[in-house]
Structure formats: C-alpha cells, structure tokens
C-alpha positions in Angstrom: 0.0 0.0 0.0 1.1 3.5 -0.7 0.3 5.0 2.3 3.1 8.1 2.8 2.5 11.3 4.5 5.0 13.4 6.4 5.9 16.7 6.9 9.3 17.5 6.7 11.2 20.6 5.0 13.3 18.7 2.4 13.5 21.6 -0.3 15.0 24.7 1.8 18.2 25.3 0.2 20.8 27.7 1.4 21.9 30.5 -0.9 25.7 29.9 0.0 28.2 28.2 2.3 29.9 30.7 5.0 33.5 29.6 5.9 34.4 29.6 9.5 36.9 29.0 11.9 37.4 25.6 13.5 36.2 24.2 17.0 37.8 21.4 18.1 35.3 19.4 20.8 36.7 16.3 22.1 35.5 13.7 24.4 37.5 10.7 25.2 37.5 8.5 22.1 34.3 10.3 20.6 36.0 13.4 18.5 34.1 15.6 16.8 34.8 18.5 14.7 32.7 21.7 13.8 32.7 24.3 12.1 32.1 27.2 14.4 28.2 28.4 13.7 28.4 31.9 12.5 26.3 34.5 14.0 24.3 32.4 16.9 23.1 35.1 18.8 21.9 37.0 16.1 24.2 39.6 17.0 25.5 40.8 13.4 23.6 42.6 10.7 23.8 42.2 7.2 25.6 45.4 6.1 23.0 46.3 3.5 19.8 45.5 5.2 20.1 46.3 8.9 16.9 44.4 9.5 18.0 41.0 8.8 20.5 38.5 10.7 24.4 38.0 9.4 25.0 34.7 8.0 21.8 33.1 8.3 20.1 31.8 5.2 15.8 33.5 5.0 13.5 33.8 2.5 10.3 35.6 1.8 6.9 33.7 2.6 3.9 35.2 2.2 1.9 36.3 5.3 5.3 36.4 7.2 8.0 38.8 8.9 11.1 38.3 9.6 13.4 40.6 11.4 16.0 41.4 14.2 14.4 42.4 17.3 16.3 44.7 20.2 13.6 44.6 22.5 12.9 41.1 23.2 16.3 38.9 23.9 17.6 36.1 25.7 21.4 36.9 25.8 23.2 39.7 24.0 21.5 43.1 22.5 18.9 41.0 19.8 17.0 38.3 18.9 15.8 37.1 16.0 11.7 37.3 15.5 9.4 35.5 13.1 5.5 36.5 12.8 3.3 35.2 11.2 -0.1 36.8 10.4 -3.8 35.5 11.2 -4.6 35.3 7.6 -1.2 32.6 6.6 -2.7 29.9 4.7 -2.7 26.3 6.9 0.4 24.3 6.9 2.5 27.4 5.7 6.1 28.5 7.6 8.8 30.9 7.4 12.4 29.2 8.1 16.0 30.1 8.7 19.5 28.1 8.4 22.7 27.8 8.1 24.8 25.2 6.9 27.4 24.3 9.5 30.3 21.5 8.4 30.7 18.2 10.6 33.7 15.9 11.0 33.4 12.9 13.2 35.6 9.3 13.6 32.3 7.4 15.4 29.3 6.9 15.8 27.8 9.6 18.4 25.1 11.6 19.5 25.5 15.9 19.4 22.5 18.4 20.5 21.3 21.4 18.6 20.1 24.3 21.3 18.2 27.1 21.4 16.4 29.5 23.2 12.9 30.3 22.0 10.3 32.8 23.2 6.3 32.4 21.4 2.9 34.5 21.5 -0.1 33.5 20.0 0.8 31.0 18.1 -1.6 28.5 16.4 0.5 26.8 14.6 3.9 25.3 16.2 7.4 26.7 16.5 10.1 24.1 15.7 14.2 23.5 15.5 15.0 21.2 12.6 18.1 19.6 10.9 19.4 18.1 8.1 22.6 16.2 7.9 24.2 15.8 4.1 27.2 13.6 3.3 30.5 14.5 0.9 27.9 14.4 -1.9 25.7 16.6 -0.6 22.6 14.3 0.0 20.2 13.9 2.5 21.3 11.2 4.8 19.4 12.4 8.3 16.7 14.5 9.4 14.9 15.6 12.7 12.8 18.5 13.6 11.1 19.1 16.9 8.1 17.3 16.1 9.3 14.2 15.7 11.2 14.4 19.0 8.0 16.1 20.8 9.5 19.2 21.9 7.8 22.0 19.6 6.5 24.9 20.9 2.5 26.7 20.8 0.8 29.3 22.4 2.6 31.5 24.7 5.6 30.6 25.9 8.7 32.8 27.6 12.4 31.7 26.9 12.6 28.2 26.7 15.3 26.1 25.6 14.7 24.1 22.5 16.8 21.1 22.1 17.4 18.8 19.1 19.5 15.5 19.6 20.9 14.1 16.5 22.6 11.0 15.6 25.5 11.6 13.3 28.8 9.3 11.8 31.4 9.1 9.2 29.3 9.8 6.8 28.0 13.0 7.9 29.5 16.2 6.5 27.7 19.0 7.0 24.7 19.7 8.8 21.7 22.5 7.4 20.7 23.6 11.0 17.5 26.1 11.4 14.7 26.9 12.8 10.8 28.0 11.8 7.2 29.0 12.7 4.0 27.5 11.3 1.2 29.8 11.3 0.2 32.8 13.0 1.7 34.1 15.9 5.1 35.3 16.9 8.0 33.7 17.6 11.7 35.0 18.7 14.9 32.9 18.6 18.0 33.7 20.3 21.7 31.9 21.5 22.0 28.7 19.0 24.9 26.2 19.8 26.0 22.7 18.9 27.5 20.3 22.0 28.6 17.3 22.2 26.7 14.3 23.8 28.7 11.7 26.2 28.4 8.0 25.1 26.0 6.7 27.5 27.3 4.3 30.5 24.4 1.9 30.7 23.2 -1.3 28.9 21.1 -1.6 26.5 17.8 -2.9 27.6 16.0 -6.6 26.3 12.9 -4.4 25.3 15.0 -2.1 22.7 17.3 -4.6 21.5 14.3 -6.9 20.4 12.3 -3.4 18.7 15.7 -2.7 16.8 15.9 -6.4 15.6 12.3 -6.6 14.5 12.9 -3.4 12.2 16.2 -5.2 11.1 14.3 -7.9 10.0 11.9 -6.5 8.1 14.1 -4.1 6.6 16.3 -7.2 5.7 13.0 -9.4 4.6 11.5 -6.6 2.6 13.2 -3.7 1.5 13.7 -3.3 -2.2 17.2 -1.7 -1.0 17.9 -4.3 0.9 20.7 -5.9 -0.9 22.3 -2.1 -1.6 23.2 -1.8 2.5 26.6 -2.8 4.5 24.6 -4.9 6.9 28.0 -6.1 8.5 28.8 -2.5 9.6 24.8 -1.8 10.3 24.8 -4.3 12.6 27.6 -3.2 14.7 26.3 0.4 14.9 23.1 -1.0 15.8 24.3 -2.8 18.5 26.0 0.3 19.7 22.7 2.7 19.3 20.4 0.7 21.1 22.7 1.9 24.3 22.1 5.5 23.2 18.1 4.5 23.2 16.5 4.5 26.8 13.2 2.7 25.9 11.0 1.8 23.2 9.0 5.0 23.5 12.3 7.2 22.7 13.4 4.9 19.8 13.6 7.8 17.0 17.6 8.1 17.2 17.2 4.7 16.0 15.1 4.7 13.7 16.6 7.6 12.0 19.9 5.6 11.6 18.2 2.5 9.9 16.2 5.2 7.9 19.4 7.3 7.0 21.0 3.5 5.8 18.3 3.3 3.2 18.5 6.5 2.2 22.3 6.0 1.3 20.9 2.8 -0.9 18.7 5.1 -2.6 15.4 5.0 -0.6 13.9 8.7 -0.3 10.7 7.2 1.1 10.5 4.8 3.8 9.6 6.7 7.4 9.0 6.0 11.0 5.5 7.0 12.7 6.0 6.9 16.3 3.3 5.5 18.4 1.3 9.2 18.9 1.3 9.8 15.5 0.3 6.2 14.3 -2.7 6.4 16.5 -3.4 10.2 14.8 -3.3 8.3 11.3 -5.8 5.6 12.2 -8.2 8.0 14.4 -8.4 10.9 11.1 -7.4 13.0 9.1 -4.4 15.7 10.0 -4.0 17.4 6.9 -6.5 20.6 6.5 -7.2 21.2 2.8 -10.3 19.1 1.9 -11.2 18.7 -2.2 -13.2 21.0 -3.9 -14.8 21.4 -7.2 -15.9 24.3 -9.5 -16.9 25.4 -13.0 -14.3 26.8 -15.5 -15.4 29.1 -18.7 -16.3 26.8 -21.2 -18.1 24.6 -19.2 -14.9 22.8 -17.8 -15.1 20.8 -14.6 -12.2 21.6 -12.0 -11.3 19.1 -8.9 -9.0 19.8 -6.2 -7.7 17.3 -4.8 -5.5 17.5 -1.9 -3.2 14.9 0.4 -5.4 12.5 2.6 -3.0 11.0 5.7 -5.6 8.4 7.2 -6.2 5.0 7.4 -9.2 5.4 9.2 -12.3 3.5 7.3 -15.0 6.4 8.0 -12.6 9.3 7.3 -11.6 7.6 4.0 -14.6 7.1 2.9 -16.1 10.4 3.6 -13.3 11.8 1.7 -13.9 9.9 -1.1 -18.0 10.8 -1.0 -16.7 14.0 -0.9 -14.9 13.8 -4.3 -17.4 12.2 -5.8 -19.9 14.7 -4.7 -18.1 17.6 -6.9 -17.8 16.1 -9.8 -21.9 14.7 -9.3 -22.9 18.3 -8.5 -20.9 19.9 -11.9 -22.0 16.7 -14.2 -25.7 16.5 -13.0 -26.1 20.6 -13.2 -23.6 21.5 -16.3 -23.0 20.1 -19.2 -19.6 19.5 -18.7 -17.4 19.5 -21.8 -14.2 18.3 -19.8 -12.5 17.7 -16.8 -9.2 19.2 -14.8 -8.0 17.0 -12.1 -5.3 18.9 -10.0 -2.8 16.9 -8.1 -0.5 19.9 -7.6 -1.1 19.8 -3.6 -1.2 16.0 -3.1 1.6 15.3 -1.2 0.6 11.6 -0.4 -1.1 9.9 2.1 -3.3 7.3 1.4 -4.0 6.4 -2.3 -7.4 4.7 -1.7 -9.8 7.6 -0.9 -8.3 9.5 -3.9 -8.8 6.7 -6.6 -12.2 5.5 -5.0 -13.5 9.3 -5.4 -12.1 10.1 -8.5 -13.2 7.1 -9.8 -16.2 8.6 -10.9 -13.7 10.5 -13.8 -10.8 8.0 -14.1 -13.3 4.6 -15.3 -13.2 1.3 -14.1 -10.9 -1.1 -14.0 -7.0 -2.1 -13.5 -5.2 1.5 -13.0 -1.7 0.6 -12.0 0.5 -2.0 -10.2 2.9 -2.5 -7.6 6.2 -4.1 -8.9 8.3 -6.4 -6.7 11.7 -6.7 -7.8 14.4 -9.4 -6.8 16.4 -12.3 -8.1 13.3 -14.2 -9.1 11.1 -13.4 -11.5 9.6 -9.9 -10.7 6.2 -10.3 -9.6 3.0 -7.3 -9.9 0.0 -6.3 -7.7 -2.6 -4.5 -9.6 -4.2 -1.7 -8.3 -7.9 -1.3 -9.3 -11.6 1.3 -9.0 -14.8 -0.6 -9.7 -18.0 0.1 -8.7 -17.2 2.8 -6.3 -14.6 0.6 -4.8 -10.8 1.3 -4.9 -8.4 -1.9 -3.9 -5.7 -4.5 -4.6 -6.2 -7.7 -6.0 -9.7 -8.5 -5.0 -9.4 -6.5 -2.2 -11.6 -3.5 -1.6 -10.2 -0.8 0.8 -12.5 2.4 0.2 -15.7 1.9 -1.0 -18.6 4.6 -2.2 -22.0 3.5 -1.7 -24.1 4.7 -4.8 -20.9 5.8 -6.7 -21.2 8.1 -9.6 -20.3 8.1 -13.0 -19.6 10.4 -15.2 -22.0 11.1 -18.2 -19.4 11.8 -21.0 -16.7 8.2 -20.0 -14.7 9.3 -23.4 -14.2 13.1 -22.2 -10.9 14.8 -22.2 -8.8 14.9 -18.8 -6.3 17.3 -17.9 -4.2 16.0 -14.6 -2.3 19.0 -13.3 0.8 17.5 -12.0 3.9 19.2 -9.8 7.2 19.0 -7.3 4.7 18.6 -4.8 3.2 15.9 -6.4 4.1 13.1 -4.2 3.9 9.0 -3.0 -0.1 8.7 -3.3 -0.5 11.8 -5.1 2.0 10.1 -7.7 -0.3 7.1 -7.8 -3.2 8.6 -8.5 -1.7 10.3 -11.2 -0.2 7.4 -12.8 -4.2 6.0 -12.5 -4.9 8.5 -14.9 -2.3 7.4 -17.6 -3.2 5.4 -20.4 -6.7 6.5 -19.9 -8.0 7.7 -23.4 -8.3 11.3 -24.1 -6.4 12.0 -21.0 -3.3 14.5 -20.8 -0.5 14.9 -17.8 0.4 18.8 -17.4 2.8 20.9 -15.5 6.2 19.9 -14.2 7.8 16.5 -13.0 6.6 15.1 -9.8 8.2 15.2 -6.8 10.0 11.7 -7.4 8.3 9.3 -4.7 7.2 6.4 -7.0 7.8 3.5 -4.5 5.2 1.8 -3.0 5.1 2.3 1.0 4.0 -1.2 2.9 3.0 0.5 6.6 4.0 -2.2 9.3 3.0 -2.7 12.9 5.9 -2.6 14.9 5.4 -3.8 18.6 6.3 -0.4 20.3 2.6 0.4 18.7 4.9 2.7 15.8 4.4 2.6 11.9 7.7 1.4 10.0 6.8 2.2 6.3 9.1 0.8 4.2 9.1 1.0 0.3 8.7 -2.5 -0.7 8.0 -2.3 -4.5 8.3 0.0 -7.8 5.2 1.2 -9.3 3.9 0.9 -12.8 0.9 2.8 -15.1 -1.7 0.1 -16.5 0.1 -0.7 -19.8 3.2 -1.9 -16.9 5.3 1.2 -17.6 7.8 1.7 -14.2 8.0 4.5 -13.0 11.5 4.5 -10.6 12.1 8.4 -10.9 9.0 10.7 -11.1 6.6 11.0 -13.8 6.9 13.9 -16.7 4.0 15.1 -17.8 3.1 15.0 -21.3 2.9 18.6 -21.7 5.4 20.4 -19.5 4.7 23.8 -18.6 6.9 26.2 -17.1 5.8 28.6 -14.6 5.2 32.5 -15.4 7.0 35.1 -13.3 4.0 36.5 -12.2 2.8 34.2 -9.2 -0.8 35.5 -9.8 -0.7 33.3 -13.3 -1.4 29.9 -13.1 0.2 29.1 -16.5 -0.1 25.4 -15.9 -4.2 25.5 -15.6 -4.4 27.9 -18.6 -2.6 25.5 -20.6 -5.0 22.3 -19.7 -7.4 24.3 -20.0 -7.0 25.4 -23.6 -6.3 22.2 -24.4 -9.6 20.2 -22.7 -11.8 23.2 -24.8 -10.2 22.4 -27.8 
C-alpha cells in the first residue's frame, strides 16, 4: 500500500556556504569536529539590510515577517523574530538556516540548542536539521516534532533542544529553525555540543524493537541488498545503548532510515506510536477537495493529500470527491475535466482513486512491482463500482458511486514537485486513460510503494517494498513527466499550468 505522508522541510536550500573558523570538541574517544556556527546570537547585521540577521540563510513567505528584534532577547542586544499573520494559509512557515560543516571518527550523539520565546501561536514553532554527506545528500533528518518538543501558544524563553545522531558519513549539517502559522516567535543563543556516550546497557525491550525493524528491513526492503549490513549491525548494537526505551526509539530509527536513504530510498519513514494512532483515528492534513466550473463549461477538482487510514474518514473523503464532480456533471454540461494533483503530497491512495473514480473509469489502474532475483512479480491496483483496492481487495468503497455522463471526455491532470507517494499514484491511475493529458512539471520523485508495518512499540515502519507501474506496466522508478510540460510565469498570480490544460480540454 502506498500510504506516505510526512511533513518535513526537504527543499529549503541555502543561498551559499559561510566559511568559519574551527572548534575542536573532544570527548575521550568520541571526536568531533565543527565548524564554528556563524552569527548564533543574532548579533551581526547584514551590512546592507540592517533588519535581517548576518550569516543566516531566510527567505520571503507570504503572510510572514522576519526581522532582528532589540527589544525582546535572551542573551546579547537581539534576537531574531518571526510572525506570522492571522490570515497565513494552513500548513504554511517561514524558516531560517545555516549550513554548518561536521567531521566525526564514530558513531555519536550531538544536540542542537536554542532558546525560543512564542505569542499567539496557532501553529507550532520548531528547530530542525538536516545532515548531508560529501555528496551533498540527505542522509538524516529531525525537527522538533518528531522528538516532541515543539513549541505553541505563549511561551517565555525556553530552551529548544534537538538530539541528532551523526557518523562518518556526515559532513555537513543545514541547522534552522521555523514558525508554522500565526503568531510570533523569537529565537535567540543557538549552539552545537557534544553528547557523552552513554554508561548503561542496553535494555531486552529495545534490543528486540531494533531487531524486529532489522528484519523486516532485511525481509522486505527493495534496498535491501544495496546496505553494508556487516557494519549496520555493529552500529546498531551500539545505538540501542544510546536509546532509553521503546518509546524514545527515533535516534534509532533515524539511523536505519538514514542506511536506506544512502541505498537510494527517499521514502520509507517511522511513525511513532502518537502519530500512528493520529493516522488511524483521522485526518491531519486541512485542505479538503473541492470542485468548481471553469469558462467553457470545464469541470475543475481539487484534490489535496489524505493521511488516514481510518475507514470512515476515508470514505467520507472519497464521497466528498465524488460529490463535486456529481454536483458539476448532474447541473452543467460539462465538456471536460481538470483534475489537480498539484497539492497531493501523499497519504493514502485509496480515498483518492475510489472518489475520482467517478472520472478516471473502471478497471485495473496501476501496479505494484516487486523486484528481486526471481522473476519480478505485480499487484494491480484497481476502481470498480465505487470501490478502490488490490487484488480483489476493496479498501475504500462509495455506496451509490457516480459516473460520469461523457466516459470518453478529455482529462487534464495537473501534476507538480509537490506531487508526491499517493498523489504520484493517482496520477499514474490516470495514464493510459483515453483522451487523457498529464500537465505541468515532473513530480516530486516518490514512486515507491510504501508497505505500513506494525511494529510492537505500537509505531508505523513504512518501508518502500515495491516499484510502481501505469496500466500498460510502464515503471515509473524516478518521477513522472508530464506530457505537456509547462513552465511557470514570473507573475505568481498566473497559473500558467491550468491555462494551458485548460486550452487544451476546450479544444
């Protein structure tokens, strides 16, 4: 099952590197080496915009400020402040970063800290980190979140702290911090330490939890055979001593996860146990579908991420899919359809295939490839009768499903970078699909198939466990062009992409 939804900030890249001095942290056997971080007090100006801090990477986001701030601090004579106003669209945040260089001879644990100051905020306020090896890829992240230490509401100074795992491999680290939402927030006094290697055991319970995600990793990864398990396991049976209990096991998680990601796996995740019981209870993402009339009597549908595996939330977001495109069909006479996928970040790929159904036709839509040194074997993905599945089983179902009046009408699937996992899917259910076009710009590149399992901390491992292909068995193991690429005007308030379908569905 495709099931992927996570919110991380994977595509905030700094302008330019700073070069810094050298400090030299050693303890006992466990040396690291940083480069100093430049400017973490907020101290320094930029010489030719007064407002803004030295050295620190920003950029603009709508419905956001950013600037120094002499009157509230923690240390020093500033701080920096965020806000963010009441009208920000959900989900929407203003970061900051700088990139700071790593060298390290172990295995070890080091903290980011800050101090952080909030009012009014509605959203979150978080620290966040990404580590990048000699090639500059992604081999760790963490942000508050997923550590359970953001901040909300109104808060005075409190220290933020991030604890990240880091080895050989690690280079440099992109180190920041943001708010989501409204609100304000202030940030002061940032520093990197050292942690010690911890003097205790490892305990029965958290050896067994990092041997059953071993396992399956080992059993049913399609990266599997692209990992040094010799030298995994020998880390691992190092980290579990840095893990106090099954509840805190996201230090090693994140190394297993960072493993895969150096085999080539940009989509496999960890769901500790709060957030697994979010996904099954509903759904956390905010924008819901919607439909609407174009000129020329052109059907428009919205459809958004969906991270849920709840049956009744599924389902009512499928009915609520399918109850657009009824409403426009039943009281237009609609001439063509525009799907747009541009938002759908991923989730779960059911409730978006069982209400879009209703556009897409019945039948076999896609399937799940599973490689390895037998024969390659396929899953195929299906919609019938209101029903979206695999195999013969049926996972979200519409009672009373619609269909459209015109089956042979043209399609235009908007398509995007944030395009992603699910969304991905249900765009490749649209492909091979007759009178049917893909528009915009590649996807965001997450076409493995996500298999969520149970682990018995009560956490989600979901591990990419098979390639994906389009109904006619075309793989899809980077993203998915579009047919017409369009590129995007200068002027944000022109939605060149939509114009284009859109002249081509009235055609």
């Amino acid at each position: 099952m495709a099931l992927t939804w996570q919110i991380t900030i994977i595509n905030f890249q700094p302008n330019h590197m700073k070069k810094a001095l050298l400090l030299i942290l050693a303890i006992t056997l466990y040396n690291t080496v940083f480069s100093q971080i430049i400017n973490p007090g907020f101290e320094a100006a930029r010489d030719t915009m007064p407002s803004m801090p030295k050295s620190w990477n920003t950029k603009k986001v709508e419905g956001f400020t950013l600037n120094l701030d002499t009157a509230l601090k923690y240390s020093g004579r500033q701080s920096l402040c965020i806000e963010g106003a009441q009208t920000v669209a959900q989900g929407t945040f203003m970061p900051f970063s700088q990139i700071v260089t790593i060298n390290v001879n172990n295995m070890k644990q080091v903290s980011l800290i800050c101090y952080a100051k909030t009012q009014s905020v509605k959203g979150n306020v978080q620290l966040w980190c990404q580590v990048w090896d000699k090639n500059n890829k992604m081999i760790g992240f963490q942000n508050s979140q997923m550590q359970n230490t953001m901040l909300t509401g109104t808060n005075d100074w409190k220290k933020l702290q991030l604890t990240l795992l880091v080895d050989t491999n690690a280079k440099r680290l992109l180190i920041g911090g943001f708010l989501l939402g409204s609100g304000s927030a202030w940030f002061d006094s940032f520093s990197i330490d050292d942690l010690p290697p911890p003097s205790v055991k490892a305990t029965k319970e958290v050896t067994n939890l990092a041997n059953e995600i071993i396992n399956l990793v080992k059993q049913n990864s399609i990266y599997k055979d692209s990992i040094a398990w010799p030298e995994v396991d020998k880390h691992i049976a190092e980290l579990v001593r840095f893990t106090p209990s099954v509840d805190d096991a996201g230090l090693l998680t994140e190394y297993i996860l960072s493993q895969l990601r150096k085999a080539g796996d940009n989509h496999s995740f960890y769901q500790n146990k709060t957030s697994a019981q979010q996904y099954t209870t509903g759904n956390s993402v905010p924008e819901q579908p919607y439909g609407k009339l174009l000129e020329g009597n052109i059907g428009y549908i919205f459809v958004p991420a969906f991270a849920s595996i709840n049956d009744t939330a599924s389902v009512n977001f499928a009915k609520k899919i399918q109850h657009f495109i009824r409403d426009l069909d039943t009281r237009q006479k609609i001439k063509g359809w525009i799907v747009d996928l541009r938002k759908d970040g991923g989730g779960n790929m059911y409730p978006m295939i069982a209400g879009l159904g209703a556009i897409i036709n019945e039948g076999v839509l896609g399937y799940f490839v599973s490689p390895g040194s037998q024969p390659s074997t396929s899953t195929a993905w299906f919609y019938r009768n209101g029903s979206s599945g695999i195999n013969e089983n049926k996972y979200v179902t519409v009672k009373k499903p619609y269909k459209i009046k015109n089956a042979k009408a043209k399609v235009a699937v908007l398509i995007g970078a944030n395009t992603a996992s699910s969304g991905e899917m249900t765009a490749i259910s649209f492909i091979g699909r007759q009178n049917t076009q893909l528009f915009g710009q590649p996807s965001g590149g997450f076409t493995t198939a996500n298999q969520m399992f149970t682990l018995s901390n009560g956490a989600f491992l979901n591990l990419a466990t098979s390639y994906v292909a389009d109904r006619n068995k075309k793989r899809y193991l980077v993203n998915i062009r579009p047919d017409i690429i369009v590129k995007p005007d200068d002027n944000v308030t022109i939605d060149a992409t939509l114009n284009t379908a859109l002249s081509w569905v009235k055609q």
